[in-house]
C-alpha positions in Angstrom: -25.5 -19.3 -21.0 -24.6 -19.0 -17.4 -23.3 -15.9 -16.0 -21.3 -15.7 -12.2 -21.1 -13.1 -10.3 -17.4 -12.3 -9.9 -15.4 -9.8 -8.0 -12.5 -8.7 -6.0 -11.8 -7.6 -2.6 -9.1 -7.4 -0.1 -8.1 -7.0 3.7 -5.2 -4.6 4.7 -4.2 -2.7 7.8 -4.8 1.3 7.1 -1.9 1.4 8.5 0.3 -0.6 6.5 1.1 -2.6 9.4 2.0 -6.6 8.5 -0.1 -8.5 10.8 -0.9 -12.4 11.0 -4.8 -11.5 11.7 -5.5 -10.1 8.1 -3.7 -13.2 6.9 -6.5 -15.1 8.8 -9.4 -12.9 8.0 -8.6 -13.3 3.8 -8.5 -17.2 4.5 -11.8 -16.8 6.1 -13.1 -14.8 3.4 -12.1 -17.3 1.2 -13.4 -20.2 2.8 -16.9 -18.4 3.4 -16.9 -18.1 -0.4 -16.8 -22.0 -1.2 -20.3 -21.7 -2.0 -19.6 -19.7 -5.1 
């Protein structure tokens, strides 16, 4: 039986503040986790 590793993560401002750039930064993370 195979096991993956799984988890969860996230990117947000401390602020709160809505920003374009964390929407790109949790695509990146995504994409660097094709691998998986």
């Amino acid at each position: 039986m195979d096991h993956d590793a799984c988890g969860t993560g996230f990117v947000a401002r401390i602020d709160g503040e809505r920003s374009h750039r964390i929407v790109q930064l949790a695509v990146q993370a995504v994409v660097n986790l094709t691998h998986r």
